[in-house]
C-alpha positions in Angstrom: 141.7 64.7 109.5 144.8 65.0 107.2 148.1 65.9 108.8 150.6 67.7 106.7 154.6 68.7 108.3 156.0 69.4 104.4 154.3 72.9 103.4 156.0 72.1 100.0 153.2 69.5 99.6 149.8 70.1 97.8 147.1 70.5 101.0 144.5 72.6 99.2 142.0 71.3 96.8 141.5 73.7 93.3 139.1 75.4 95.8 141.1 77.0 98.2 140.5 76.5 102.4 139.7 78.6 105.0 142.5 78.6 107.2 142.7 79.4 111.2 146.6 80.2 112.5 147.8 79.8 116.3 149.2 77.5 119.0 146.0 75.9 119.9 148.1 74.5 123.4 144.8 72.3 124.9 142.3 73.3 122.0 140.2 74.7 124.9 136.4 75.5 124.3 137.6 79.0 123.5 139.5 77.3 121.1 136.4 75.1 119.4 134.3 78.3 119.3 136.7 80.2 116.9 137.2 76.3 115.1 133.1 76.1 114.8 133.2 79.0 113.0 135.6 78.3 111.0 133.8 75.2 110.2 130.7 76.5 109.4 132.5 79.4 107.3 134.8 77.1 105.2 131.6 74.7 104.2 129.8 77.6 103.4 132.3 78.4 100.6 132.7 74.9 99.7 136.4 74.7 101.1 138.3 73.0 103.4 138.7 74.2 107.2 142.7 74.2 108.0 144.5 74.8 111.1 148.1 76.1 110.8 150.0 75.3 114.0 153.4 74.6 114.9 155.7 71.7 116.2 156.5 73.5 119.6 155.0 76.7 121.2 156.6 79.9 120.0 157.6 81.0 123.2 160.1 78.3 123.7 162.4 79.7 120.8 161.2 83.3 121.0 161.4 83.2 125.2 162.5 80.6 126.5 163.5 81.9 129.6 159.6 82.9 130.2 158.0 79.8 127.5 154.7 78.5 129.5 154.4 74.7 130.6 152.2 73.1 128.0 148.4 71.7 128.2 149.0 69.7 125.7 151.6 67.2 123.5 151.6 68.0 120.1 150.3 64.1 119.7 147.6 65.0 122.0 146.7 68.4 120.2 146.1 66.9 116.7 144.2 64.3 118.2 142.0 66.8 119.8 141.9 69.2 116.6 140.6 65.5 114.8 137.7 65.4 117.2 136.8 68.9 116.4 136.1 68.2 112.6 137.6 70.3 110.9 139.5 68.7 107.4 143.4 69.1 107.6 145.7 70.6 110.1 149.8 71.7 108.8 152.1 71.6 111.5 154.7 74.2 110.2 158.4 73.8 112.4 158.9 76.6 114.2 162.9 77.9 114.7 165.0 81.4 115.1 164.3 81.3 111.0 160.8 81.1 111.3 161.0 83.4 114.4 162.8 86.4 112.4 160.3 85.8 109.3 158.1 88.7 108.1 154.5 88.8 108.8 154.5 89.4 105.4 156.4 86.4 104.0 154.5 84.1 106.1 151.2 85.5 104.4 152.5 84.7 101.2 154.4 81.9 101.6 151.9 79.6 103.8 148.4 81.1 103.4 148.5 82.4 99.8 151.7 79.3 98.4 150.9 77.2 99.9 147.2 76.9 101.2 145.2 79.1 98.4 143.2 80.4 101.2 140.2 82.3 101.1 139.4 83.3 104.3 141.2 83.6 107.9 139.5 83.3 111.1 142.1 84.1 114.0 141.2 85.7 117.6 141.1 89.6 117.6 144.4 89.8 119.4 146.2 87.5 117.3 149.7 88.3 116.4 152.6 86.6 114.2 155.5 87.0 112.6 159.1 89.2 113.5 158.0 91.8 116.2 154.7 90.3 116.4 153.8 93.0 113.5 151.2 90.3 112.6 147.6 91.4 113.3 143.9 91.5 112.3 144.7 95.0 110.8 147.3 93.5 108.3 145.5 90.6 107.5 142.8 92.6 106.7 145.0 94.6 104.2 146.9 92.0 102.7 143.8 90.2 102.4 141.8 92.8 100.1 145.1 92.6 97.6 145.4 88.6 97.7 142.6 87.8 97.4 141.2 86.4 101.1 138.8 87.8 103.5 139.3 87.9 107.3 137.3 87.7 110.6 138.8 88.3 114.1 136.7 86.5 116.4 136.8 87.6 120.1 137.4 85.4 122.8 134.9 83.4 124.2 133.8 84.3 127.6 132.5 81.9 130.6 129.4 82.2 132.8 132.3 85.0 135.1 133.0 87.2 131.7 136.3 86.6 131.8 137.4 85.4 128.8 138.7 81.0 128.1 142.2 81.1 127.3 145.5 78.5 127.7 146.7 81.2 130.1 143.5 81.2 132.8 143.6 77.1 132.2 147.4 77.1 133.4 146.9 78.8 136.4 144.0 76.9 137.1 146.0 74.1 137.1 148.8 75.5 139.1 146.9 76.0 141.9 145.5 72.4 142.0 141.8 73.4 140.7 141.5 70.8 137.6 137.6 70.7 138.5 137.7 74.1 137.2 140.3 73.6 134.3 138.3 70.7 132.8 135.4 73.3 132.7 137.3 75.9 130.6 138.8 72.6 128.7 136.0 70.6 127.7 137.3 67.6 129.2 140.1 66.6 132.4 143.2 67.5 131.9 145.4 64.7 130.9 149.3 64.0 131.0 151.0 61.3 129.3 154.4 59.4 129.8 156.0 56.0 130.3 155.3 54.0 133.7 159.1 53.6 134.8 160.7 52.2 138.1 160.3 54.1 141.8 161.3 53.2 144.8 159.2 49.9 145.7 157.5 51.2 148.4 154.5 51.2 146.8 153.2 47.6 146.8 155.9 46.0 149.4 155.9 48.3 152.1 152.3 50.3 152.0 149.8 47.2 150.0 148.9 50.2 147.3 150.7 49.4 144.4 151.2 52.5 142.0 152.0 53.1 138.2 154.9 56.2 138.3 154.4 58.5 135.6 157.5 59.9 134.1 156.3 63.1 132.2 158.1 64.9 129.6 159.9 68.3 131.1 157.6 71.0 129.8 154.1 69.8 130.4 151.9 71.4 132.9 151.3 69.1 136.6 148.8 70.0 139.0 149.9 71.7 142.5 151.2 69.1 144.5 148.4 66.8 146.3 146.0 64.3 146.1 143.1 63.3 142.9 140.6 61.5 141.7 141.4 60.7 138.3 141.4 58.0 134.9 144.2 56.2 133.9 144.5 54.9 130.5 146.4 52.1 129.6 148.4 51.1 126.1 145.6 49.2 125.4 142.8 51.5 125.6 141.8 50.3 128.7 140.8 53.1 131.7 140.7 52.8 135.1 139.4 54.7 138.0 142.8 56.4 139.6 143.6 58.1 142.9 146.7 59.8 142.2 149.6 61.7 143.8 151.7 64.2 142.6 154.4 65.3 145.3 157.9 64.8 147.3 156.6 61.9 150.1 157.0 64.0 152.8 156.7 60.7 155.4 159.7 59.3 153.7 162.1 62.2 152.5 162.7 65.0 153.9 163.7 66.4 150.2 163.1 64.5 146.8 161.7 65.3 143.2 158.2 65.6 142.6 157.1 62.2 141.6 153.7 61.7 139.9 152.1 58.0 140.4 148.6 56.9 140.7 146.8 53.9 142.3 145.0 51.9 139.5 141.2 50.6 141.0 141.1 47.1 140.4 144.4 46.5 138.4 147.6 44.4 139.8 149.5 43.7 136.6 152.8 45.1 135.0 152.8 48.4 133.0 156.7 49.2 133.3 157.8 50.6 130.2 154.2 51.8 128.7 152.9 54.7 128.0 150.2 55.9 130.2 147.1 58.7 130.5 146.3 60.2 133.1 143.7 62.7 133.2 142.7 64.6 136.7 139.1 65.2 137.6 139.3 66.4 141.1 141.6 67.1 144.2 141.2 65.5 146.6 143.6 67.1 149.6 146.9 68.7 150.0 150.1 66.8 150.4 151.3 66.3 154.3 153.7 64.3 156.4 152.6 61.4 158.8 153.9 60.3 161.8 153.5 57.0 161.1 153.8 54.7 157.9 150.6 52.9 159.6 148.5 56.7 159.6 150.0 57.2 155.7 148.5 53.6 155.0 145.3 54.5 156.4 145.1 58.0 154.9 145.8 56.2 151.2 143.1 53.7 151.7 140.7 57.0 152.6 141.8 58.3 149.8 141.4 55.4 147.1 138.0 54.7 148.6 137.0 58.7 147.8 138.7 58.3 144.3 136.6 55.7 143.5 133.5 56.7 144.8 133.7 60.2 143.3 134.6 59.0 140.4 131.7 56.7 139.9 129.3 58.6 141.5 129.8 61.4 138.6 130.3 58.1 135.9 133.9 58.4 135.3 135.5 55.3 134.3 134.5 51.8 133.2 131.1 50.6 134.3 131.0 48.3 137.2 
């Protein structure tokens, strides 16, 4: 997949492209439905499929005070956008200018400029530019005079009716239920950041030595508690992971949330890499213990489910 950040830059072939327009935060199966089609549409023409997206979620610049917690980097949504096939994705920066830009002017600067597009494929309740004046309807319209056609595609619904979208997936995730998230998603649900420097404790004090994940403000965590989940090294390597995301309640009566995970089998250095982890399942709730002996204990339980859950539903490396 070609990546393109300058719209100035030539990114349609003599043919035109079929072009699809959103945020795309966790390219969610909801998401790959409406990018199929768009597939399937733009070889049918004989053009290229292109996704416009943007650097940062709208929200943070039009709302800020309300702008969700993401699903994704914008690393990890291009590489997900790659595995879905289609043939070029522009990542257009997003600002107050951009914010306070016509829906007309951004129909004629990007999609007609810029992209010589033939057709659009965007969900029915799509909106853009100033106002959010941006719809179907004048797609439609400013289609029939430009020269494009346009198809609103409705959401894609789940085995409940209710329809796949970013929004459901964040709540799901909220409330600790990432068996159900990585339904909606297609795959776990996966934070990245650098292994940095905790307290120690980990190894010295309770034998369980854990990788601490410091994740970029802004990115969506799991309620606080116990899962099974994959860790993914610098080096492509993955381990089975039980991981914790909470405020050590046996050791502080107040702290941060701190996210760290248990790597099955591994005993080296990772300070200063960048690591994956995805969650597959919770495990249990975060609680105090009386004693760092019952904590000990209650981790060892804990690893041990991990791992077993993990490879009983073949998770993780084999062996």
């Amino acid at each position: 997949m070609r990546v393109v950040h300058d719209l100035g830059a030539a990114v349609a072939p003599p043919a035109g492209s079929a072009v699809t327009i959103g945020a795309y935060d966790g390219v969610h199966l909801g998401h790959r439905h409406v990018l199929a089609l768009l597939r399937e549409k733009a070889a049918g023409r004989g053009v290229q499929s292109v996704v416009v997206t943007f650097d940062r979620h709208p929200a943070t610049v039009v709302r800020p005070e309300s702008a969700p917690l993401l699903l994704t980097d914008l690393d990890q949504k291009l590489e997900l956008l790659a595995s879905a096939g289609v043939d070029c994705t522009v990542v257009i920066r997003f600002d107050e200018v951009r914010a306070n830009e016509m829906a007309e002017d951004f129909v004629t600067e990007v999609l007609v400029d810029a992209l010589r597009t033939r057709l659009v494929v965007v969900g029915s309740d799509f909106h853009f530019g100033h106002g959010r004046k941006g719809n179907v309807a004048l797609l439609t319209d400013m289609g029939r005079r430009l020269g494009f056609d346009t198809i609103g595609v409705s959401l894609a619904d789940d085995d409940s009716g209710e329809p796949v979208s970013s929004t459901r997936i964040r709540r799901l995730i909220a409330a600790g239920d990432v068996r159900e998230a990585s339904r909606l998603l297609g795959r776990p649900h996966q934070v990245r950041g650098v292994v940095v420097h905790g307290d120690g404790r980990g190894g010295a004090t309770l034998g369980l030595p854990t990788a601490n994940l410091q994740v970029p403000d802004g990115i969506a965590l799991p309620a606080e508690g116990i899962y099974a989940g994959l860790f993914e090294r610098s080096d492509g390597i993955v381990h089975r992971a039980a991981a914790s995301y909470g405020r050590r309640p046996t050791f502080y009566a107040e702290a941060q949330p701190l996210l760290e995970a248990h790597l099955v089998g591994f005993s080296g250095d990772l300070y200063g890499e960048e690591g994956h982890l995805s969650f597959v399942e919770r495990l249990r709730g975060e609680k105090r213990f009386e004693s760092v002996e019952a904590l000990v204990a209650q981790m060892r339980a804990d690893v041990e489910r991990a791992d077993a859950l993990l490879r009983a539903q073949a998770w993780g490396p084999a062996g």
